[in-house]
N, C-alpha and C positions, 0 to 999 in steps of 0.2 A: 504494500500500500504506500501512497503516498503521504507523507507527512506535511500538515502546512505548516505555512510560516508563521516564525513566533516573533510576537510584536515583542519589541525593545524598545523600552520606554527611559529617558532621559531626566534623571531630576539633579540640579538642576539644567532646563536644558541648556543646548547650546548655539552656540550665533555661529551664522554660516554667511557668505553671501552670495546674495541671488540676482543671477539678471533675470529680469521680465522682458516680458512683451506684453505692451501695455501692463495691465495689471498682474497678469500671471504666469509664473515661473515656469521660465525655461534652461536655466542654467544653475548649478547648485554648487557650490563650492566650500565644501566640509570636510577637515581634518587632511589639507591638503588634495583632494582626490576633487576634478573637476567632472559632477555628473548631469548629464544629457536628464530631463525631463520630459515624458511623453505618454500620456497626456495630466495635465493640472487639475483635479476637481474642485472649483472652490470660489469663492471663497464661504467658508462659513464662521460667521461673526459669534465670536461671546464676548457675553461682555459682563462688569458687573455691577453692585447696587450706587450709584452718583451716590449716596450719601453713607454710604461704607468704603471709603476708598475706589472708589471704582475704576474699573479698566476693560480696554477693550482688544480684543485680538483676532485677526483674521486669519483661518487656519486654513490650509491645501496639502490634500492629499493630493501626493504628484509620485509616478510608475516611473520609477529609473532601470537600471541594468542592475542594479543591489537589491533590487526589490521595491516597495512603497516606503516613500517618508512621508511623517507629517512635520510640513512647516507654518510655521505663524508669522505675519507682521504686528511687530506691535506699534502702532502710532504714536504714541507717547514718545518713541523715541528713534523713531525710523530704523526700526533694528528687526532682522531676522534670524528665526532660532528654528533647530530641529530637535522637534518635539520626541518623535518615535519614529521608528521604522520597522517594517519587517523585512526577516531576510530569510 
């Protein structure tokens, strides 16, 4: 049988950087290794309570050659991290 892939989860995550196209990532650049993106699902937004510290982040699941990552923008600080991946 075939075994799936085990999501690996990142705490805390880490910053990678991405070029887009327009909004969504096509190029990933984490821990040195420049990965191809094909295709981006996304974005989906959380965010959280304005009067508890709030924050918001916009996360994509994007199919590379490693498998699936999940990354985030966060606006707060124009900064993107890889959440998880499977491999």
């Amino acid at each position: 049988p075939v075994m799936p892939a085990a999501r690996r989860a990142l705490d805390p995550p880490e910053n990678v950087d991405v070029l887009c196209d327009g909004e969504t990532p096509r190029i990933i650049t984490w821990r040195g290794q420049r990965i191809s993106v094909t295709p981006a699902l996304g974005p989906e937004r959380l965010s959280g309570d304005w009067w508890d510290d709030g924050y918001r982040r916009d996360y994509w699941r994007c199919e590379s050659g490693i498998g699936e990552m999940v990354v985030f923008l966060d606006p707060a600080n124009d900064a993107w991290a890889v959440q998880a991946w499977n491999d």
